[in-house]
N, CA, C and O atoms as a GROMACS GRO file, in nm:
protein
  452
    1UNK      N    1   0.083  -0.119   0.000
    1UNK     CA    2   0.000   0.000   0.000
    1UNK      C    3   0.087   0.126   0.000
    1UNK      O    4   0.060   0.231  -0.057
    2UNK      N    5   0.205   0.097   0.079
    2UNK     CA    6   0.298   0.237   0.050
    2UNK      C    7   0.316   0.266  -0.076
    2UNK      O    8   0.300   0.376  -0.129
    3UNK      N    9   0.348   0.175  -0.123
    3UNK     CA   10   0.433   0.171  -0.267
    3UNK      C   11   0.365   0.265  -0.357
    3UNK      O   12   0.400   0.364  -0.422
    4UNK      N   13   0.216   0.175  -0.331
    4UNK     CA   14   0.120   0.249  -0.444
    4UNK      C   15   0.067   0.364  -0.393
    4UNK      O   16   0.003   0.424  -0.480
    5UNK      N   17   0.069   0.431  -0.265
    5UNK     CA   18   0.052   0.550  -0.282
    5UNK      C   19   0.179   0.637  -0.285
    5UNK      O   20   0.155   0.750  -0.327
    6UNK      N   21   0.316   0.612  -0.251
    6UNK     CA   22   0.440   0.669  -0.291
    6UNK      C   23   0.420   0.701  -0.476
    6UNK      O   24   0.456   0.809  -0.524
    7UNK      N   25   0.368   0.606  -0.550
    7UNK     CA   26   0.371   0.579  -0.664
    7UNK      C   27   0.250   0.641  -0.738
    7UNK      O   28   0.242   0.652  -0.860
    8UNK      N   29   0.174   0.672  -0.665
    8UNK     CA   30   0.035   0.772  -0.730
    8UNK      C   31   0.007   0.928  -0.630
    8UNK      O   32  -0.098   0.990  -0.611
    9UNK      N   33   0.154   0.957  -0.580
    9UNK     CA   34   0.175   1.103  -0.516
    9UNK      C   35   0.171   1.204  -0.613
    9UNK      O   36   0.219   1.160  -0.717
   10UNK      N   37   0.149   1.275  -0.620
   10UNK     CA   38   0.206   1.424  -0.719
   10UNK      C   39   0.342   1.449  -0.668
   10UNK      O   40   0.446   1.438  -0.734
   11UNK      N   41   0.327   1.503  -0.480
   11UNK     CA   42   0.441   1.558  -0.424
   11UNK      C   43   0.542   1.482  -0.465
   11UNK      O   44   0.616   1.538  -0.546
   12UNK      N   45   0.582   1.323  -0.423
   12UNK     CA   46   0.638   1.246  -0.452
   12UNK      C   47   0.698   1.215  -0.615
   12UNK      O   48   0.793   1.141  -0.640
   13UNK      N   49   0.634   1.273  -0.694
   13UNK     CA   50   0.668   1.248  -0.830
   13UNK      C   51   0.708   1.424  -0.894
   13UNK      O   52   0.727   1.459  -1.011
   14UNK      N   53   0.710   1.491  -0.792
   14UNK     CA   54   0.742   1.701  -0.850
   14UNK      C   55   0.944   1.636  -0.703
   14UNK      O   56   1.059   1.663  -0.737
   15UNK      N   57   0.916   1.578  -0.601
   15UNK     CA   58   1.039   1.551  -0.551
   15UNK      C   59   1.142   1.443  -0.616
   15UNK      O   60   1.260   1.446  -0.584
   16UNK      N   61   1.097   1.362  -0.694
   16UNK     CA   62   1.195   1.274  -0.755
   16UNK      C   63   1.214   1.296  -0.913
   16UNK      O   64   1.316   1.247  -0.962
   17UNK      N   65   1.127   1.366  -0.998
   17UNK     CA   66   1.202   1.413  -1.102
   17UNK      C   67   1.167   1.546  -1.114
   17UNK      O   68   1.066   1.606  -1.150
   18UNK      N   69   1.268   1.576  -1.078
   18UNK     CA   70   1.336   1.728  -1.124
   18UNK      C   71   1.348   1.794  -1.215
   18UNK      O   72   1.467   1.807  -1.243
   19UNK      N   73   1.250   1.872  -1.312
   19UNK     CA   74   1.226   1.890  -1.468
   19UNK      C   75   1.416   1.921  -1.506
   19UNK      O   76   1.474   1.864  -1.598
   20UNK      N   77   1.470   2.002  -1.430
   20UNK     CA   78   1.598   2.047  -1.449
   20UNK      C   79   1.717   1.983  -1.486
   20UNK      O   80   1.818   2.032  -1.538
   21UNK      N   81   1.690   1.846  -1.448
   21UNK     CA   82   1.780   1.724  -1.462
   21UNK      C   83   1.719   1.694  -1.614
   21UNK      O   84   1.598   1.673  -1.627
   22UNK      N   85   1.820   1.691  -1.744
   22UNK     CA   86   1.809   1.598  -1.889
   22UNK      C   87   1.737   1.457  -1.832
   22UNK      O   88   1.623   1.415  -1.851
   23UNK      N   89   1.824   1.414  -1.773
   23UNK     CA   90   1.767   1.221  -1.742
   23UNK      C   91   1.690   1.221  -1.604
   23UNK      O   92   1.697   1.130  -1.521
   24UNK      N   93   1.641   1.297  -1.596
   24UNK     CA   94   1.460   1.301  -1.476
   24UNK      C   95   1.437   1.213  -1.517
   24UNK      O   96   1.455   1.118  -1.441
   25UNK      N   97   1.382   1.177  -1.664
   25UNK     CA   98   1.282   1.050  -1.743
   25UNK      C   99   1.372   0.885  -1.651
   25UNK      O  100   1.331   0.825  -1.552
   26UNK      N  101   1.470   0.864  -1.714
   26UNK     CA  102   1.560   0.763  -1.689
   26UNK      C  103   1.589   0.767  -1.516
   26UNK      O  104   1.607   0.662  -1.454
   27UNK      N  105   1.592   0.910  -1.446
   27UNK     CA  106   1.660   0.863  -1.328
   27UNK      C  107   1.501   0.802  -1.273
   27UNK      O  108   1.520   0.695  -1.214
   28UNK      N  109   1.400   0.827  -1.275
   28UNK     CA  110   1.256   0.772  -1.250
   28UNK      C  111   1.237   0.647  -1.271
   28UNK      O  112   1.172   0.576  -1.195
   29UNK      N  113   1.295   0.606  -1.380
   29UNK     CA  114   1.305   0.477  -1.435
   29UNK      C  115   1.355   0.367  -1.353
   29UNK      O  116   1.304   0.256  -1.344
   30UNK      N  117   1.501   0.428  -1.272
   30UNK     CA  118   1.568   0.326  -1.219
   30UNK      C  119   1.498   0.311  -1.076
   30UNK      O  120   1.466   0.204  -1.025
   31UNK      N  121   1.476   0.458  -1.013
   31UNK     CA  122   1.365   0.432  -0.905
   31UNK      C  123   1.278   0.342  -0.927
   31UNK      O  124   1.242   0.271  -0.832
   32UNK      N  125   1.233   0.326  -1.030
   32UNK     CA  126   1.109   0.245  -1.013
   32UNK      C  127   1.172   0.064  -1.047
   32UNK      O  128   1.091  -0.024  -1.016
   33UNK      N  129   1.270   0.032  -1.089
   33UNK     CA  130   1.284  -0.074  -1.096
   33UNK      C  131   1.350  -0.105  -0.974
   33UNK      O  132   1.326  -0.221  -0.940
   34UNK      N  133   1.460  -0.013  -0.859
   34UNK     CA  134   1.460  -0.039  -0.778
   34UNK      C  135   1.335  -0.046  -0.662
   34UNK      O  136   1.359  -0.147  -0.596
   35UNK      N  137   1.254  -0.003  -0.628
   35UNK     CA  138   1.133   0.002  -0.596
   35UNK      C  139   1.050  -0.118  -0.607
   35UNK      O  140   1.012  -0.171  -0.503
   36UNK      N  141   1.014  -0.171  -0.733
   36UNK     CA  142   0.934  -0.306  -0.745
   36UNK      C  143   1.097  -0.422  -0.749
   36UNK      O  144   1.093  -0.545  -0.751
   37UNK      N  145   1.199  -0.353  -0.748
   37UNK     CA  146   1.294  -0.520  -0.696
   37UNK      C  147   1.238  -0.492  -0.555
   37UNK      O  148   1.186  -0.602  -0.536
   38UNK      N  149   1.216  -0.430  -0.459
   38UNK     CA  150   1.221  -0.421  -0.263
   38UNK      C  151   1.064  -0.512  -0.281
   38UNK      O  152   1.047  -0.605  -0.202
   39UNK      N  153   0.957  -0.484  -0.382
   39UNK     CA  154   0.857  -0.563  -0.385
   39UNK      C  155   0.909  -0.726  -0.384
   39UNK      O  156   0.905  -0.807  -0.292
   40UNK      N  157   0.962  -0.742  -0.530
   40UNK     CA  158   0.974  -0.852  -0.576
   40UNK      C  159   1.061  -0.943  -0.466
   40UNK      O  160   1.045  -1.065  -0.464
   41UNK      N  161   1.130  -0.895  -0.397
   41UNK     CA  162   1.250  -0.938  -0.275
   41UNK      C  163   1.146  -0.998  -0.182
   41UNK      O  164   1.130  -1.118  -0.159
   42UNK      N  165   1.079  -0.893  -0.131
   42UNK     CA  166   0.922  -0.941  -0.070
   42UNK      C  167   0.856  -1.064  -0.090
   42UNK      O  168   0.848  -1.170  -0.028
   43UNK      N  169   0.812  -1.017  -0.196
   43UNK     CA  170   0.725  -1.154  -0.279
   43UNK      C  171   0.819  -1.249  -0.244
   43UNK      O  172   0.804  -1.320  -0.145
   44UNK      N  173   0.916  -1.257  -0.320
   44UNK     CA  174   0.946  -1.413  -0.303
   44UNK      C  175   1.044  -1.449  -0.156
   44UNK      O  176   1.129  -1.539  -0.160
   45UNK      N  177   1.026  -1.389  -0.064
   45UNK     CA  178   1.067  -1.427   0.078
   45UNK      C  179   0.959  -1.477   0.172
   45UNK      O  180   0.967  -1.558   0.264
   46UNK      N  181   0.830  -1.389   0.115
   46UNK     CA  182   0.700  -1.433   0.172
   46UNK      C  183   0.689  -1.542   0.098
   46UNK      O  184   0.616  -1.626   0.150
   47UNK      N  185   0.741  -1.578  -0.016
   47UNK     CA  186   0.642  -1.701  -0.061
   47UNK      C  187   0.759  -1.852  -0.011
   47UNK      O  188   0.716  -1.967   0.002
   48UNK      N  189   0.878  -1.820   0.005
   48UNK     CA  190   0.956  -1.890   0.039
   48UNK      C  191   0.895  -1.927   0.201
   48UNK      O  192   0.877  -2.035   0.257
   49UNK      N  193   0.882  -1.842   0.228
   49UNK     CA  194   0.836  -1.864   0.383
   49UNK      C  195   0.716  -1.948   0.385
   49UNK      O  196   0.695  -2.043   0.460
   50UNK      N  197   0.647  -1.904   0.302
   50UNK     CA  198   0.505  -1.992   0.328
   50UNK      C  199   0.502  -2.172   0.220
   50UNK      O  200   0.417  -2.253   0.184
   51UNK      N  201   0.628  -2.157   0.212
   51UNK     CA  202   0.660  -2.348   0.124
   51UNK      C  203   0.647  -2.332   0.000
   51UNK      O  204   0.659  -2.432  -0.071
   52UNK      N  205   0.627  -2.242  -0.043
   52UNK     CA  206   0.630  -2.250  -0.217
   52UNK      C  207   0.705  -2.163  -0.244
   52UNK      O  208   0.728  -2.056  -0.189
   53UNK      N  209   0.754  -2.222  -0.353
   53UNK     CA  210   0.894  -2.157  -0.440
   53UNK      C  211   0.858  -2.137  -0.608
   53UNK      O  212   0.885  -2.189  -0.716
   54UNK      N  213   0.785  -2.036  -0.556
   54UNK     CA  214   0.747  -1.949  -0.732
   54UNK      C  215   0.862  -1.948  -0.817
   54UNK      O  216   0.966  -2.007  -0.785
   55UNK      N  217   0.847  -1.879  -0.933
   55UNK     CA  218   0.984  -1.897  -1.010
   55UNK      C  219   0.985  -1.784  -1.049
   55UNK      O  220   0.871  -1.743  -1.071
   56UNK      N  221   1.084  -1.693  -1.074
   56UNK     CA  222   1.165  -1.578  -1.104
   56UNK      C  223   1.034  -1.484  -1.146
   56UNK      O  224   0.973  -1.414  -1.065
   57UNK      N  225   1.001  -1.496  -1.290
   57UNK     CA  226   0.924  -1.498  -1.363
   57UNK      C  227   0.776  -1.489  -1.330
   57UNK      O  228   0.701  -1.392  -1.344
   58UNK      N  229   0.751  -1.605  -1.286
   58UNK     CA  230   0.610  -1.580  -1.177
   58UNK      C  231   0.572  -1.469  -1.098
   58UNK      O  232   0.477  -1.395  -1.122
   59UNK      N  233   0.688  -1.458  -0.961
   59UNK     CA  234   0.655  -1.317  -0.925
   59UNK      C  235   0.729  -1.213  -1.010
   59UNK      O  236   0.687  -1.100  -0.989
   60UNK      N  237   0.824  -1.221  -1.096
   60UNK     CA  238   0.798  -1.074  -1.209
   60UNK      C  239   0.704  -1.070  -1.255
   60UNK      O  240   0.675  -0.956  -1.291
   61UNK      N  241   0.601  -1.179  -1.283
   61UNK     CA  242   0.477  -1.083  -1.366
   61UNK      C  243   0.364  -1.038  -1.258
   61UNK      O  244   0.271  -0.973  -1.305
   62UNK      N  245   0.361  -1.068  -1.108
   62UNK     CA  246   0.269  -1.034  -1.027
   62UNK      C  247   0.314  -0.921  -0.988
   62UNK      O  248   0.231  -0.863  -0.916
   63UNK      N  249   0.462  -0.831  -1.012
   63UNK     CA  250   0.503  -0.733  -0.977
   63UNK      C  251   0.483  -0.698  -1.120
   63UNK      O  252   0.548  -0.594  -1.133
   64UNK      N  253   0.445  -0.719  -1.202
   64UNK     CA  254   0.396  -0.613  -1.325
   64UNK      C  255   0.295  -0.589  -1.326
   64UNK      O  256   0.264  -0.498  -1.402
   65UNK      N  257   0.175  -0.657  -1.239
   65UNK     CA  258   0.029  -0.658  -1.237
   65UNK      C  259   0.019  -0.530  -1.144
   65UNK      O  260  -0.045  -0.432  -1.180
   66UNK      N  261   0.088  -0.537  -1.020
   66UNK     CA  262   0.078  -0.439  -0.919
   66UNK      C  263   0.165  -0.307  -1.027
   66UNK      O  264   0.107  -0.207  -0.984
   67UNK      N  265   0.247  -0.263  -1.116
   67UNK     CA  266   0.273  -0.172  -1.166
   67UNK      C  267   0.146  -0.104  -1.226
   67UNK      O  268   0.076  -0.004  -1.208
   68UNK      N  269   0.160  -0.269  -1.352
   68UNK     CA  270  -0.010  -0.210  -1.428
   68UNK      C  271  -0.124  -0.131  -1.357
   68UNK      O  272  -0.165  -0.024  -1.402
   69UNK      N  273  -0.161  -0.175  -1.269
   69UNK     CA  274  -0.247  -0.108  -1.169
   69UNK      C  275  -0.216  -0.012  -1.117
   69UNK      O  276  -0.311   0.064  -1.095
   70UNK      N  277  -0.082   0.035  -1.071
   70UNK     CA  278  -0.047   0.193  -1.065
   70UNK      C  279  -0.038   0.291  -1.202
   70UNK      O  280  -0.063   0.412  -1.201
   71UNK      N  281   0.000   0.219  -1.311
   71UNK     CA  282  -0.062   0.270  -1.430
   71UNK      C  283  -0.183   0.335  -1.423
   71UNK      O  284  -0.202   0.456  -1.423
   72UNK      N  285  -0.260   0.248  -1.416
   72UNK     CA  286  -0.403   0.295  -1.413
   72UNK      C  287  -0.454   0.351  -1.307
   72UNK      O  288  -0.576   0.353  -1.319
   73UNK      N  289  -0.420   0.396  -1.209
   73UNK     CA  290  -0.444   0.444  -1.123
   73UNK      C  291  -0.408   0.565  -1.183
   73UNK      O  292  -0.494   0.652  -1.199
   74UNK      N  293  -0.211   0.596  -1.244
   74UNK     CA  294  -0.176   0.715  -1.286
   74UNK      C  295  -0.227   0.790  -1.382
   74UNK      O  296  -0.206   0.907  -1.416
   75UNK      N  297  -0.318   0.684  -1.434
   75UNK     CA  298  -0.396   0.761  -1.586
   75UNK      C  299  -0.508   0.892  -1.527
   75UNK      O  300  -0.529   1.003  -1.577
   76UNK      N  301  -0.552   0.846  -1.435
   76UNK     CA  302  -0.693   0.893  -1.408
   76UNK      C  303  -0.644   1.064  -1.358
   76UNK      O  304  -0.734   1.148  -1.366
   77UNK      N  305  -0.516   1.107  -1.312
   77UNK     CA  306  -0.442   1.231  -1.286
   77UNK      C  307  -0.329   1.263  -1.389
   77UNK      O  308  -0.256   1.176  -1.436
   78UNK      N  309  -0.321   1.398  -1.421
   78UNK     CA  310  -0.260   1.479  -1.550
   78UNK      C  311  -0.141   1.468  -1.500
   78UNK      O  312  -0.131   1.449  -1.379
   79UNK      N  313  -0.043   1.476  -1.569
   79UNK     CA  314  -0.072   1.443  -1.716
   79UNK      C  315  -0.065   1.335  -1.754
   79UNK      O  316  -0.008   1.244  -1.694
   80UNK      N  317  -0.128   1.327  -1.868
   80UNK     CA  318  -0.126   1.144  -1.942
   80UNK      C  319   0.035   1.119  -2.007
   80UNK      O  320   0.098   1.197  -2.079
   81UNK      N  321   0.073   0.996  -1.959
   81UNK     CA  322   0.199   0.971  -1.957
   81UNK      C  323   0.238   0.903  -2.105
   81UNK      O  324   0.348   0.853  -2.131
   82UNK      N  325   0.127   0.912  -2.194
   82UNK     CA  326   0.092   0.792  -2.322
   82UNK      C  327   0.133   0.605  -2.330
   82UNK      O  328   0.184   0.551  -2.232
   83UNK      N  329   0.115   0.558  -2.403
   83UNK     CA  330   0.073   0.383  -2.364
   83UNK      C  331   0.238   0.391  -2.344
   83UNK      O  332   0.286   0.361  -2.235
   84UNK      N  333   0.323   0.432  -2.458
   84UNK     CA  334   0.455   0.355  -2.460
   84UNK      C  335   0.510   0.392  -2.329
   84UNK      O  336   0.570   0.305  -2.267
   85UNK      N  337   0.498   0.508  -2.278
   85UNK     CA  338   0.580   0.574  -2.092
   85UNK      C  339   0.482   0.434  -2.033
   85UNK      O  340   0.516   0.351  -1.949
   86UNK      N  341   0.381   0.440  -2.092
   86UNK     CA  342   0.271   0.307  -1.942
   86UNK      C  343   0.383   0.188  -1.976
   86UNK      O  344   0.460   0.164  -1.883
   87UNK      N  345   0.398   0.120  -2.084
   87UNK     CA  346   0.462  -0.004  -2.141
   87UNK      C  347   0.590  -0.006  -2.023
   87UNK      O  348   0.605  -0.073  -1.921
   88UNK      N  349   0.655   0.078  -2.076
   88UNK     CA  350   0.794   0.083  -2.004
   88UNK      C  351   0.792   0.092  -1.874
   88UNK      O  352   0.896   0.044  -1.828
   89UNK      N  353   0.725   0.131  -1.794
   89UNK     CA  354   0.642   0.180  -1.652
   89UNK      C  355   0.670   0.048  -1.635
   89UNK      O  356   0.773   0.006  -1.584
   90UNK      N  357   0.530  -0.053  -1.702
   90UNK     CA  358   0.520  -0.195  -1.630
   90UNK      C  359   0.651  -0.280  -1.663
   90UNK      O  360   0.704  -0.329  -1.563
   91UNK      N  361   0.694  -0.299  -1.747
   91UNK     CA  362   0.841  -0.336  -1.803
   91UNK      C  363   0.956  -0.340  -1.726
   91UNK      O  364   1.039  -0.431  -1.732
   92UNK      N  365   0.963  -0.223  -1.641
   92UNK     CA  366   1.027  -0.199  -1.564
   92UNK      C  367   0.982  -0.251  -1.400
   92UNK      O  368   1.057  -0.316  -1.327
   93UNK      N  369   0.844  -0.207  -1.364
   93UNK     CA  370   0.785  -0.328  -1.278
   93UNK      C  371   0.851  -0.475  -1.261
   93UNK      O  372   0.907  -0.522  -1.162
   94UNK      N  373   0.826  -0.539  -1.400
   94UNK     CA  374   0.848  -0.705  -1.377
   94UNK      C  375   0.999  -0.705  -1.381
   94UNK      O  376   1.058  -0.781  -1.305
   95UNK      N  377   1.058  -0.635  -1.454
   95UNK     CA  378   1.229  -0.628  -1.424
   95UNK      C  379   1.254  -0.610  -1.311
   95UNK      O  380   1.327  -0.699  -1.268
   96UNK      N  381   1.219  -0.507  -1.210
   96UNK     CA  382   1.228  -0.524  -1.084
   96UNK      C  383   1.159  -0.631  -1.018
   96UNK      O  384   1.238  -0.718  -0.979
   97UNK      N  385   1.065  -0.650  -0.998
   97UNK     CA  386   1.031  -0.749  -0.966
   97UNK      C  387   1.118  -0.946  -0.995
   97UNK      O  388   1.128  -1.043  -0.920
   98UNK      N  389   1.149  -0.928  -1.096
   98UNK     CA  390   1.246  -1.018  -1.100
   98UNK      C  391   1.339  -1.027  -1.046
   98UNK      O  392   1.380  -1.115  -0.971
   99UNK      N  393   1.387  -0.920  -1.083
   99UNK     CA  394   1.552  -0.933  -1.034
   99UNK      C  395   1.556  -0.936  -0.852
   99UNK      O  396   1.652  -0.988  -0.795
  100UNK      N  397   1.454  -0.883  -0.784
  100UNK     CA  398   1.430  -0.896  -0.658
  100UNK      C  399   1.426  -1.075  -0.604
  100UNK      O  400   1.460  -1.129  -0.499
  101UNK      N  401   1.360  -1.135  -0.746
  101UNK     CA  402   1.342  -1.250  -0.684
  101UNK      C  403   1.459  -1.312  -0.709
  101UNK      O  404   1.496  -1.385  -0.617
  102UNK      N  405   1.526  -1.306  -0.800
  102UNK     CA  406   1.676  -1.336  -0.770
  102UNK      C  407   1.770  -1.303  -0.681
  102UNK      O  408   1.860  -1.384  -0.658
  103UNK      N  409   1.766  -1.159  -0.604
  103UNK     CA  410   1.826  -1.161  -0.510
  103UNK      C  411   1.788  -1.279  -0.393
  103UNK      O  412   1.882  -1.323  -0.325
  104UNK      N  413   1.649  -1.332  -0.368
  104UNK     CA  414   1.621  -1.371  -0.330
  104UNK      C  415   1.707  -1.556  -0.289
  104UNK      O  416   1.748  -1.619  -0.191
  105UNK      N  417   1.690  -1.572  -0.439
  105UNK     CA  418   1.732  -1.730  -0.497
  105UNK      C  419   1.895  -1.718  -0.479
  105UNK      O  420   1.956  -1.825  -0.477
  106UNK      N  421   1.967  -1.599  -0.465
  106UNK     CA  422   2.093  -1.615  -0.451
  106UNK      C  423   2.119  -1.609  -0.273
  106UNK      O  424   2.221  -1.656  -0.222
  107UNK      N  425   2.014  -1.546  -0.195
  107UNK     CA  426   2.064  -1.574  -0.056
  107UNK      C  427   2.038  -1.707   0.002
  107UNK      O  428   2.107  -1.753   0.093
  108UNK      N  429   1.958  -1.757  -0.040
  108UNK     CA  430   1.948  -1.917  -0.018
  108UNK      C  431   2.018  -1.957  -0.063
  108UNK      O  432   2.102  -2.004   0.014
  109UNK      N  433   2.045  -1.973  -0.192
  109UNK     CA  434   2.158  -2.053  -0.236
  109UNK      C  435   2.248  -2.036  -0.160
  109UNK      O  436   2.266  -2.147  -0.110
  110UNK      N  437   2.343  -1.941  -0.102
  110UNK     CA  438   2.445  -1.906  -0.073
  110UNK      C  439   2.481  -1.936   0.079
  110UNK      O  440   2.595  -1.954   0.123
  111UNK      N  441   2.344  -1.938   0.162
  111UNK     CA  442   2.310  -1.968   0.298
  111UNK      C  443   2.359  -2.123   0.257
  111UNK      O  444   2.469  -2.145   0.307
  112UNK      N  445   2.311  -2.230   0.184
  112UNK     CA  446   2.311  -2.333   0.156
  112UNK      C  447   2.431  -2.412   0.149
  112UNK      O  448   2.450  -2.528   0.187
  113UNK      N  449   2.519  -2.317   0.086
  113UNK     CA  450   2.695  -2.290   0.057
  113UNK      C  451   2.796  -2.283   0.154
  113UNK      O  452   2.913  -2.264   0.121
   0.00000   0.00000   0.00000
């Protein structure tokens, strides 16, 4: 619930890109894939915890569902970001989200080691 209201702020989105900065667009970008990896890290520690072992992939696309849905949440307040900024939005979701769950699969492994 933080996430998605961190993620459907105004304030929060006039404090992290800075029209003044060239790569505002891109530095937003990486926020947000770091952001849904702290999800995706989540996801698959909760799901490790509870006996099932989703696969990478799996929770990257349930962390693209929760993007998508901040998509659409972001549509409904100006300005419209157009489909391809939405595409890349969620894109960047399941990339984070993945790669979270790999951090994940590498501390077990490594605990294991």
């Amino acid at each position: 619930m933080i996430f998605f209201y961190l993620a459907t702020s105004d304030v929060v989105y006039d404090l992290t890109s800075p029209v003044g900065l060239d790569f505002h667009v891109l530095l937003r970008k990486a926020y947000s894939v770091i952001a849904f990896g702290v999800i995706g890290y989540c996801a698959a520690r909760t799901s490790r915890a509870g006996g099932s072992r989703r696969a990478s992939w799996q929770i990257g696309l349930w962390v693209g569902a929760f993007s998508l849905a901040i998509e659409v949440a972001q549509s409904f307040t100006p300005p419209p970001e157009g489909l391809l900024s939405n595409a890349i939005d969620v894109a960047c979701g399941f990339a984070g989200g993945w790669l979270g769950t790999l951090l994940v699969g590498r501390a077990f492994t490594s605990r294991r080691h």
